[in-house]
N, C-alpha and C positions, 0 to 999 in steps of 0.2 A: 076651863080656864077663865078667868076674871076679862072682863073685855077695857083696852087700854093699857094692858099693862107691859103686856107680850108684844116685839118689835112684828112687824110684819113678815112669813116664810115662803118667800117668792121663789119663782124659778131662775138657777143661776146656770150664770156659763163660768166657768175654769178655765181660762188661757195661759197655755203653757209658753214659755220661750221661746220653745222649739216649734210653738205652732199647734201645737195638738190640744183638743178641744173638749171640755167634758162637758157635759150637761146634767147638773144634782139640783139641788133644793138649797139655798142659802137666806139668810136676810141681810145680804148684799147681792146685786143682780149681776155684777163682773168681778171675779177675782182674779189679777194674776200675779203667776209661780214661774220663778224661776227654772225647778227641776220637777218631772213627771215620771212616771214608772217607764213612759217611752224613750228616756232621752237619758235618766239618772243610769252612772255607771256601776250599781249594786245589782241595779236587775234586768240590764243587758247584756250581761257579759264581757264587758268591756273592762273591769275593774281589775287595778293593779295589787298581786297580793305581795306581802313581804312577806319575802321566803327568811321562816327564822331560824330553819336546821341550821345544827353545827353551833349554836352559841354556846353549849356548853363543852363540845371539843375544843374551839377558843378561848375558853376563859381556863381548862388544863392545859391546852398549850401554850400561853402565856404565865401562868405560874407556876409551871412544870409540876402539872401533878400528875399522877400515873392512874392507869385503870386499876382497881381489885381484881387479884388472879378472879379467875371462874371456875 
């Protein structure tokens, strides 16, 4: 690497909202975040899914169309 060109790759802390604290490599020494893998509702389990069964029984039952025998 050329010298001076490159910002400097110090040791950084990640602070999350919730408190929770990482420790990586940045060329900023504090970052914080809002949402963390501990606290975001994708990867706790906590997330709400929309249930989309039956959209297509309601969009037949609103235009009255019928099943094909089987």
């Amino acid at each position: 690497m050329k010298p001076d060109v490159h910002p400097n790759y110090v040791p950084a802390k990640i602070i999350c909202a919730c408190g929770h604290v990482i420790e990586t490599r940045s060329t900023k020494k504090e970052i914080h975040v809002e949402l963390c893998a501990n606290c975001h509702p994708f990867y706790t389990g906590k997330q709400k899914l929309v249930d989309s069964a039956g959209r297509v029984e309601r969009f037949q039952r609103k235009y009255g169309l019928k099943k094909e025998a089987e």
